[in-house]
GUFIVEX-302121 format. One record per residue (C-alpha): residue number from 0; residue in three letters; chain; x, y, z. Coordinates in Angstrom, 2 decimals, always signed. Layout:
residues N
resi NUM, resn ALA, chain A, x X, y Y, z Z
...
This chain:
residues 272
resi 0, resn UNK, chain A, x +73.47, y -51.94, z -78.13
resi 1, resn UNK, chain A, x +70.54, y -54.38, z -77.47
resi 2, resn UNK, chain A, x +68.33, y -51.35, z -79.59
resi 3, resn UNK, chain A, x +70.19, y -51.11, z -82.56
resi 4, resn UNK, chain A, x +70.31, y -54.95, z -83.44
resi 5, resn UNK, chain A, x +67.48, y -55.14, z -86.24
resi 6, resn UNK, chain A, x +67.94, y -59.09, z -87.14
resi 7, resn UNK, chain A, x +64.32, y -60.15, z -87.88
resi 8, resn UNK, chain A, x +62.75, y -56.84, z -88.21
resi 9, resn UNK, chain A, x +60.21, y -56.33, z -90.79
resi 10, resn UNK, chain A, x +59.20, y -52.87, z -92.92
resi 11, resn UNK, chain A, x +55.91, y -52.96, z -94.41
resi 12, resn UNK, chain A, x +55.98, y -50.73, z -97.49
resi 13, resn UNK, chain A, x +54.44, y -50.95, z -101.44
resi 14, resn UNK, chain A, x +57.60, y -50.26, z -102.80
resi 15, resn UNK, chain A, x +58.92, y -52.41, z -106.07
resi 16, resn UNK, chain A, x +61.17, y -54.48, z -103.15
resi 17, resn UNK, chain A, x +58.47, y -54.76, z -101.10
resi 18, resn UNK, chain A, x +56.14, y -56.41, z -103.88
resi 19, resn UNK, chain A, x +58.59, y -58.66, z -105.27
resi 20, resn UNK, chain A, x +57.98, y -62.22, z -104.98
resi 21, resn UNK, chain A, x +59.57, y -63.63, z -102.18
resi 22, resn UNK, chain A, x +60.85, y -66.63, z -103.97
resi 23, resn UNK, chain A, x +62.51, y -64.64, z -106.34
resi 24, resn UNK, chain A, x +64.22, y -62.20, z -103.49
resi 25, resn UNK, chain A, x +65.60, y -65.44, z -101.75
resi 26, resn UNK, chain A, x +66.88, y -66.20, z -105.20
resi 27, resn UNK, chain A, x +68.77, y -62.80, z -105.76
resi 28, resn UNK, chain A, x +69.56, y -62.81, z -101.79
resi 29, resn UNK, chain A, x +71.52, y -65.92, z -102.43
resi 30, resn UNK, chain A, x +73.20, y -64.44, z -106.21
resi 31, resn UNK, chain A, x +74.09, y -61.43, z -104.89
resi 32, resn UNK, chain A, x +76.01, y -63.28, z -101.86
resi 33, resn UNK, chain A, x +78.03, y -65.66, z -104.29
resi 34, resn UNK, chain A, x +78.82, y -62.77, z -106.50
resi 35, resn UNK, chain A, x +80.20, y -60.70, z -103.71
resi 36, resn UNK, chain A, x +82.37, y -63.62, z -103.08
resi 37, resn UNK, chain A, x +83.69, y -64.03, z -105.99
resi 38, resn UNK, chain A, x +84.64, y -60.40, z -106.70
resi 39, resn UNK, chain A, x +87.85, y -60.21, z -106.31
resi 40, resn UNK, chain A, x +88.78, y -56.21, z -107.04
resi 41, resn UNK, chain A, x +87.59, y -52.97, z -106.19
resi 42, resn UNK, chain A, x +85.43, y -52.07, z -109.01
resi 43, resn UNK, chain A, x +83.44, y -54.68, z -108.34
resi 44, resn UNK, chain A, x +83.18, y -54.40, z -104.29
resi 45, resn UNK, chain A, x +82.07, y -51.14, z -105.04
resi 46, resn UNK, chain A, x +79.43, y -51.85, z -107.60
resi 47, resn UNK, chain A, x +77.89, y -54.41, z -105.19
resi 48, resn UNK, chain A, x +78.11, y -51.47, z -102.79
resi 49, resn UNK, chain A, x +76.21, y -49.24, z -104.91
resi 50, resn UNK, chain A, x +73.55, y -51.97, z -105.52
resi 51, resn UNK, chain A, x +72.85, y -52.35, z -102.26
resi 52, resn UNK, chain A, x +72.35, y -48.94, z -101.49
resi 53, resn UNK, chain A, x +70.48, y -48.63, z -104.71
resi 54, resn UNK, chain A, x +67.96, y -51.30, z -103.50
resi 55, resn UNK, chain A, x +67.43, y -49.65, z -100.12
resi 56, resn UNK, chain A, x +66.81, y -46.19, z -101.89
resi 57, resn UNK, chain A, x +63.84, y -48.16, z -103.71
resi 58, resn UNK, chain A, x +62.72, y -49.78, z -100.84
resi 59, resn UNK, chain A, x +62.51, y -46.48, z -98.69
resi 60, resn UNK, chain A, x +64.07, y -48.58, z -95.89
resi 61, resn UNK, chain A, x +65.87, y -45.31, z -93.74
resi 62, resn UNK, chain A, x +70.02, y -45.63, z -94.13
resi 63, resn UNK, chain A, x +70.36, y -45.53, z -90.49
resi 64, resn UNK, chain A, x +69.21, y -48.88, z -90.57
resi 65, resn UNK, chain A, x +72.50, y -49.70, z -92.42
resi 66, resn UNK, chain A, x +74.68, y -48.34, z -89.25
resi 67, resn UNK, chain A, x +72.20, y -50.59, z -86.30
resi 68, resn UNK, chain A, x +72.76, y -53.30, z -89.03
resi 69, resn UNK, chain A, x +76.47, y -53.02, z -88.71
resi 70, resn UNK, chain A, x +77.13, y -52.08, z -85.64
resi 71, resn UNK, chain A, x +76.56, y -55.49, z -83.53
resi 72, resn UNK, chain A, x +79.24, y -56.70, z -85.66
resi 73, resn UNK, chain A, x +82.05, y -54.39, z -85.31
resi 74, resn UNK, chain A, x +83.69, y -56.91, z -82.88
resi 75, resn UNK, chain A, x +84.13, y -58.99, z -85.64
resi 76, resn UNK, chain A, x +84.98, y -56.54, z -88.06
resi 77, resn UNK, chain A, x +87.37, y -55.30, z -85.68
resi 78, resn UNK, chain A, x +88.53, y -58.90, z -85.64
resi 79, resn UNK, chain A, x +89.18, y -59.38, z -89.01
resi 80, resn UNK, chain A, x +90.55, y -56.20, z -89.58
resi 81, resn UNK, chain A, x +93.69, y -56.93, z -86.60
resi 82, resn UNK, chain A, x +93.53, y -60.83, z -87.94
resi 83, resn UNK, chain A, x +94.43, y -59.67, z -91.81
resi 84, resn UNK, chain A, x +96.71, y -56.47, z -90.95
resi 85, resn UNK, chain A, x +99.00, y -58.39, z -88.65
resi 86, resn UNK, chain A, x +99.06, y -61.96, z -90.23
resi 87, resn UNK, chain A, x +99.13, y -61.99, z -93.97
resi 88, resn UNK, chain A, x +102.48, y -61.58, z -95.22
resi 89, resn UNK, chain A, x +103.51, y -59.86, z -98.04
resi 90, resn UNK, chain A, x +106.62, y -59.87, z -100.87
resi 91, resn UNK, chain A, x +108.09, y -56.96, z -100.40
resi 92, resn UNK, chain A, x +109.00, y -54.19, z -97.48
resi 93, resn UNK, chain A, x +106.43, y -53.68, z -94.60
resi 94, resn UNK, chain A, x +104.64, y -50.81, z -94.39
resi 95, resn UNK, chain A, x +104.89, y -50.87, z -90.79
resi 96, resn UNK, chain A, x +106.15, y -52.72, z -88.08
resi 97, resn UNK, chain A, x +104.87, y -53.03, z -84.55
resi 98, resn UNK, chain A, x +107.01, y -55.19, z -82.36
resi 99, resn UNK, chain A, x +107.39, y -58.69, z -84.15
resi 100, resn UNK, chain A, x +105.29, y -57.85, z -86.49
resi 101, resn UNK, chain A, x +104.64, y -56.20, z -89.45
resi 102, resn UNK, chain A, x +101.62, y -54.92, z -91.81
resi 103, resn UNK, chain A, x +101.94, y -55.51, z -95.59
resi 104, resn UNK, chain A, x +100.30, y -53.67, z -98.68
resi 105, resn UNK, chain A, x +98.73, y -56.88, z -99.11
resi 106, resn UNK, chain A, x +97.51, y -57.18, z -95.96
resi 107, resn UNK, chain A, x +95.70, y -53.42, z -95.93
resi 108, resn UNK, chain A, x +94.28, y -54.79, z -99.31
resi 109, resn UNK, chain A, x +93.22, y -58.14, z -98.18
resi 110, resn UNK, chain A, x +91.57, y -56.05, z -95.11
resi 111, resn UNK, chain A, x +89.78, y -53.45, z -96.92
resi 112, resn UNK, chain A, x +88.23, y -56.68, z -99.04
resi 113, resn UNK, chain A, x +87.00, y -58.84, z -96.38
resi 114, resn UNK, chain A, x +86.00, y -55.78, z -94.40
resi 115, resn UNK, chain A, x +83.59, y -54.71, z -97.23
resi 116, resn UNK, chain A, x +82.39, y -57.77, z -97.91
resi 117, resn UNK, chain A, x +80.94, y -58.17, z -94.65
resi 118, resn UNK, chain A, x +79.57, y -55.07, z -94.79
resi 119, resn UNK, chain A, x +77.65, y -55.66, z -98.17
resi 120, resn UNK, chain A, x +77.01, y -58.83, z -96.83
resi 121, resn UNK, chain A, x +75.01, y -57.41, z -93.80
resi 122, resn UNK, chain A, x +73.36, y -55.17, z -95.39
resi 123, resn UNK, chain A, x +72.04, y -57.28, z -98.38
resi 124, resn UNK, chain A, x +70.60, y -60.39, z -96.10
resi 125, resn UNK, chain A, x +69.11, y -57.64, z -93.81
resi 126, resn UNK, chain A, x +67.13, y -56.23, z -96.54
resi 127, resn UNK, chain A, x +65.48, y -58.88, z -97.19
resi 128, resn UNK, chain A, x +63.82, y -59.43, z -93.80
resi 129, resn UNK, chain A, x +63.22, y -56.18, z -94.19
resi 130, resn UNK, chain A, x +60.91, y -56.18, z -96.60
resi 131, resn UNK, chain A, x +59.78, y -59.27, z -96.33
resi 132, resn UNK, chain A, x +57.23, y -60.55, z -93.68
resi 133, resn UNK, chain A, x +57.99, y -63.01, z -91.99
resi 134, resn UNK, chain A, x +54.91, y -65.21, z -93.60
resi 135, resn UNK, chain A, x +56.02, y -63.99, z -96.97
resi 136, resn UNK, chain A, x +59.19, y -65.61, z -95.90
resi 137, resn UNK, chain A, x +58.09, y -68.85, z -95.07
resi 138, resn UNK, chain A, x +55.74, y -69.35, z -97.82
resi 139, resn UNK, chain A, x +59.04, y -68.52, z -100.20
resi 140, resn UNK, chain A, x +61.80, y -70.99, z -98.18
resi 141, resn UNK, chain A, x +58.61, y -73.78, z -98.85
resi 142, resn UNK, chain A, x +57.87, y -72.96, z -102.31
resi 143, resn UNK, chain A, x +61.85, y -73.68, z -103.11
resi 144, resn UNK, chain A, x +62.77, y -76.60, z -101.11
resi 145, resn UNK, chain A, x +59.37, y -78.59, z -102.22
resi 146, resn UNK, chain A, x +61.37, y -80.27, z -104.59
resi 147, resn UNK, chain A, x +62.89, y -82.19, z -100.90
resi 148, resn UNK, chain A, x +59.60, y -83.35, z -99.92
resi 149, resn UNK, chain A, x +60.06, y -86.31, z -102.79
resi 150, resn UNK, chain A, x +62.62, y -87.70, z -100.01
resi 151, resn UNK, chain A, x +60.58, y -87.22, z -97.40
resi 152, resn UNK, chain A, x +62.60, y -84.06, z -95.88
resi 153, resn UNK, chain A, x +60.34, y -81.76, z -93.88
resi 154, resn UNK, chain A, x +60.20, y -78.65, z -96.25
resi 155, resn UNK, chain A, x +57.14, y -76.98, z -94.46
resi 156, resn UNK, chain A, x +58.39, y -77.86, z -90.96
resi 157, resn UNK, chain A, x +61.84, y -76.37, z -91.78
resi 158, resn UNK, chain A, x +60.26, y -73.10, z -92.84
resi 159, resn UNK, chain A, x +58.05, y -73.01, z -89.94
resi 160, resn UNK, chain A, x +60.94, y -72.96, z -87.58
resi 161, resn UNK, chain A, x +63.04, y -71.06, z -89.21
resi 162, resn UNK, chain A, x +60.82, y -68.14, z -89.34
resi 163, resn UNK, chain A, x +59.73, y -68.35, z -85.78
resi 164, resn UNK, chain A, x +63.35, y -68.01, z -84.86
resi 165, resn UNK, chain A, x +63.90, y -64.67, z -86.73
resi 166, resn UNK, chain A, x +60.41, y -63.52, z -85.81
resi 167, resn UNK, chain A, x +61.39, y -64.18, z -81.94
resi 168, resn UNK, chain A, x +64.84, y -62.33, z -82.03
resi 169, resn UNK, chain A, x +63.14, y -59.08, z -81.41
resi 170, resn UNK, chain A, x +60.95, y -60.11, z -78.67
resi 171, resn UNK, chain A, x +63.58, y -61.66, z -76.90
resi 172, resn UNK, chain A, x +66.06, y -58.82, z -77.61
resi 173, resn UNK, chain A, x +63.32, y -56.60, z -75.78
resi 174, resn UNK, chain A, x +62.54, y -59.07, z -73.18
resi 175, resn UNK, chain A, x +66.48, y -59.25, z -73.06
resi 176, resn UNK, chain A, x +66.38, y -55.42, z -72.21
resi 177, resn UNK, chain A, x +63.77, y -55.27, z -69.73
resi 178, resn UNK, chain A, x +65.81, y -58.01, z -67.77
resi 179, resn UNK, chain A, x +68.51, y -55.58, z -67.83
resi 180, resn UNK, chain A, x +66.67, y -52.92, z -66.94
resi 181, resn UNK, chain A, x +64.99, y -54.43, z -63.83
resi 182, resn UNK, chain A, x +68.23, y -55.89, z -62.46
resi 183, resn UNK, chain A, x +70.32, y -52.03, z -62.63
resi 184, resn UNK, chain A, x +66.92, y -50.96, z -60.55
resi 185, resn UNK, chain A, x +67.61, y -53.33, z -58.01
resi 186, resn UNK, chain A, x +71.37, y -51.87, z -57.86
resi 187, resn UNK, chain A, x +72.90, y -54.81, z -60.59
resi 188, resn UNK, chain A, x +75.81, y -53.34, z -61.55
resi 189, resn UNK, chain A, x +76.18, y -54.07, z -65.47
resi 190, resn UNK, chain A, x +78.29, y -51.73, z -67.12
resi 191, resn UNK, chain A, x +81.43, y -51.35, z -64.64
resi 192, resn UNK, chain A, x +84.03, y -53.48, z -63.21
resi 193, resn UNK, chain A, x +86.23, y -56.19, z -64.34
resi 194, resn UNK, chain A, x +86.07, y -58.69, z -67.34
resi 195, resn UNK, chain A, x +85.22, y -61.34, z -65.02
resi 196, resn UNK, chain A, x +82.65, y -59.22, z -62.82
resi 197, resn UNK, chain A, x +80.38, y -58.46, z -65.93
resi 198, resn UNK, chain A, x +80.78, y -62.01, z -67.23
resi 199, resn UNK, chain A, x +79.09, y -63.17, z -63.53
resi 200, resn UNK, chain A, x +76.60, y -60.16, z -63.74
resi 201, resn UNK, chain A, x +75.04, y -61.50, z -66.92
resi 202, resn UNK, chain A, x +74.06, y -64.81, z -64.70
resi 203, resn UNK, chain A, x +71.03, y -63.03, z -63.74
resi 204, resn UNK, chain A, x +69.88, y -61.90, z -66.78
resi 205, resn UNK, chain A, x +70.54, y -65.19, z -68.99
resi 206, resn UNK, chain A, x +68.55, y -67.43, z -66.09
resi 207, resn UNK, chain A, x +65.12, y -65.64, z -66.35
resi 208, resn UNK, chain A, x +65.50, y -64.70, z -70.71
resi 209, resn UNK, chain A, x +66.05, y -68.88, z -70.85
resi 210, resn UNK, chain A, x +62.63, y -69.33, z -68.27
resi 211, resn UNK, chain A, x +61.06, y -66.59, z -70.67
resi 212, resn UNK, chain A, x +61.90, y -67.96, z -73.83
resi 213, resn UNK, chain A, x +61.41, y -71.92, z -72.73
resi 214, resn UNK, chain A, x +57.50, y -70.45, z -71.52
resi 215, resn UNK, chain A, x +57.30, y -68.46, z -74.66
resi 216, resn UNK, chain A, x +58.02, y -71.63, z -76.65
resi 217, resn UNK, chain A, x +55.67, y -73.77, z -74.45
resi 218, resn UNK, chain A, x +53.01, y -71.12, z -75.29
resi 219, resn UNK, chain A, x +53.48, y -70.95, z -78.62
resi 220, resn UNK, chain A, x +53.40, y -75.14, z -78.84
resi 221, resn UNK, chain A, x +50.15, y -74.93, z -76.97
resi 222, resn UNK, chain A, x +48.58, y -72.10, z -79.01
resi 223, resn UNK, chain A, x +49.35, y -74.34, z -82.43
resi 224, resn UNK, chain A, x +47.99, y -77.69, z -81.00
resi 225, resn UNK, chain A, x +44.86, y -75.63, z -79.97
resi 226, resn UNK, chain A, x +44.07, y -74.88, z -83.02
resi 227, resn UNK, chain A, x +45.27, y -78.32, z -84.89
resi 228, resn UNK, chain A, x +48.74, y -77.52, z -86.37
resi 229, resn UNK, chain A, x +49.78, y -80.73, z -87.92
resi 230, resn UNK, chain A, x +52.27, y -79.49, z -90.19
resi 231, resn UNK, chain A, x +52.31, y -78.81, z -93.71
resi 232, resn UNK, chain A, x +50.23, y -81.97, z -95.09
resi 233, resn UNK, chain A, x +46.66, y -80.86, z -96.55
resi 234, resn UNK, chain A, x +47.11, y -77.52, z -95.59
resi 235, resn UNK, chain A, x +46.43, y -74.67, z -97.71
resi 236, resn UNK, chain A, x +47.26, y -70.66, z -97.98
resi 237, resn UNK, chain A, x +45.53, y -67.05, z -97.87
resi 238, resn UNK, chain A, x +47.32, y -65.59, z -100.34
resi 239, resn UNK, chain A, x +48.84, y -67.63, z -103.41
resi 240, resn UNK, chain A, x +52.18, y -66.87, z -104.75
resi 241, resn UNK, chain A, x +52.76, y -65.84, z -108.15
resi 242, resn UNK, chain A, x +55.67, y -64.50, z -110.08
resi 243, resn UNK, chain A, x +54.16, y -61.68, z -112.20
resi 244, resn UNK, chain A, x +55.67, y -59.73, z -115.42
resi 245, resn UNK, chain A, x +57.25, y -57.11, z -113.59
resi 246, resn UNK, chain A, x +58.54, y -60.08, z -110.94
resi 247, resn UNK, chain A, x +60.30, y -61.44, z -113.50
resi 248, resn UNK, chain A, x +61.46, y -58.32, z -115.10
resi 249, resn UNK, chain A, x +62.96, y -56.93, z -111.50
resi 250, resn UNK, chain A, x +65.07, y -60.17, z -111.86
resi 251, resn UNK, chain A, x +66.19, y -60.11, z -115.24
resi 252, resn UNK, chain A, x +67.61, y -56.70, z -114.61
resi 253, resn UNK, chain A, x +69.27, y -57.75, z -111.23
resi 254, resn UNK, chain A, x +70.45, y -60.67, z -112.40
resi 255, resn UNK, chain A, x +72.02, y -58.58, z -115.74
resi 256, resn UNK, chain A, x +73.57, y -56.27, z -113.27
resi 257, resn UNK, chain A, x +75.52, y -59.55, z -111.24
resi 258, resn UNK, chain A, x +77.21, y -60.27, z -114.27
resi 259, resn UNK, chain A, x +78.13, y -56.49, z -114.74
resi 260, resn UNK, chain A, x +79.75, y -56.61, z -111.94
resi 261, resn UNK, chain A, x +81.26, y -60.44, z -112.05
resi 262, resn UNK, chain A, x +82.62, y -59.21, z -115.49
resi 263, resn UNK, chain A, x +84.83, y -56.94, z -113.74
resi 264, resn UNK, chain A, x +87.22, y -59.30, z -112.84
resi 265, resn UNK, chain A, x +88.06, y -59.80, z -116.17
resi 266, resn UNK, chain A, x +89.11, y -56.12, z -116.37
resi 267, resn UNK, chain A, x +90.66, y -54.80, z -113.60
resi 268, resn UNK, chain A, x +93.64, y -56.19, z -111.57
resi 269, resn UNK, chain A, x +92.99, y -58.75, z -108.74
resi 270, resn UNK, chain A, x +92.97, y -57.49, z -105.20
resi 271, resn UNK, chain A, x +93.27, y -61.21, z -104.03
């Protein structure tokens, strides 16, 4: 499980995703989340679908990143999926019942909604840390929230930590998994036995990732301070951003496409 969680991982590639500026891919990031909220029937669930597998076609990110994308979250897909088929009642006769209580038509339609969105909505925010480095990243989140630093809110700070979380996830899932690993050599036993027996198993594992992480982060504060990290004031960057022709023509036609597929409500029959 601990291998297939991909949070924070970056592809390099030259594809058109790749290149795009990263202010503008936080920009369409955020667009395309709002308009997957706010469809509201199939046609358009399945367009934003289609976009997002369009984008990772273009990307040349592999698919089977989609599935380790998903697959931490199928507890809470599972979740919502028991939480809308068994709760949200409907007008007319159940489809089925089981015990005291019953599953709707609405409720299999609310389901399949919310089930997609979260879906599209995993796989959308993933691609952009996929193709995105993690500096690229940074230098974007600053770039948009420097209109804060007129009340004094720390923009460049912010950004720093922000991307040092997501770049740390993998090293601590690994670190996580080499914990594991050393405790089932020394007979741990992880995978077997009661609820309650792996819930006290993982007390050796979370003691030593918190000592690792606490000495990674005292490392990392040292490392900085060596070489005279005062924050964003007076600093200045390798590599300038700048939105470019076809920058702005990648988000013309994105954007164009949104409303394609927020028009739909307007033609097809809500869902809910």
């Amino acid at each position: 499980m601990l291998k297939d969680i991909t949070i924070g991982q970056h592809f390099p590639g030259n594809s058109p995703v790749h290149r795009l500026d990263p202010r503008l891919k936080i920009v369409i990031t955020v667009v395309y989340v709002v308009v997957l909220f706010m469809s509201t029937n199939f046609p358009g669930l399945i367009l934003s679908g289609l976009a997002v597998l369009a984008m990772y076609t273009i990307s040349g990110i592999p698919l089977k990143m989609l599935r380790k994308s998903i697959k931490p979250l199928l507890p809470l897909i599972v979740f919502t999926v028991i939480l809308n088929l068994f709760f949200i009642q409907g007008s007319g006769r159940p489809l089925l019942s089981v015990w005291k209580l019953n599953i709707y038509t609405e409720g299999v339609m609310f389901c399949i909604v919310m089930v997609a969105r979260i879906v599209f909505l995993i796989c959308g925010t993933s691609l952009l840390t996929y193709t995105t480095s993690p500096i690229a990243l940074t230098d974007g989140l600053e770039e948009l929230f420097k209109p804060l630093n007129k009340i004094n809110f720390p923009v460049h700070e912010m950004a720093m930590m922000m991307t040092i979380a997501m770049r740390f996830i993998p090293t601590l899932i690994g670190e996580t998994d080499k914990i594991m690993s050393a405790q089932k050599s020394r007979g741990a036993m992880l995978d077997s036995g009661s609820f309650k027996d792996r819930v006290k198993a993982l007390v050796p594992i979370l003691v030593p990732l918190f000592i690792s992480a606490f000495n990674r982060a005292t490392e990392l504060a040292t490392a900085m301070e060596c070489r005279c990290y005062h924050g964003g004031e007076g600093r200045t960057r390798l590599k300038q951003l700048k939105i470019t022709r076809s920058d702005v023509v990648s988000a013309v036609v994105c954007l164009l496409g949104f409303a394609f597929i927020l028009s739909m409500k307007y033609f097809f029959k809500r869902v809910i």
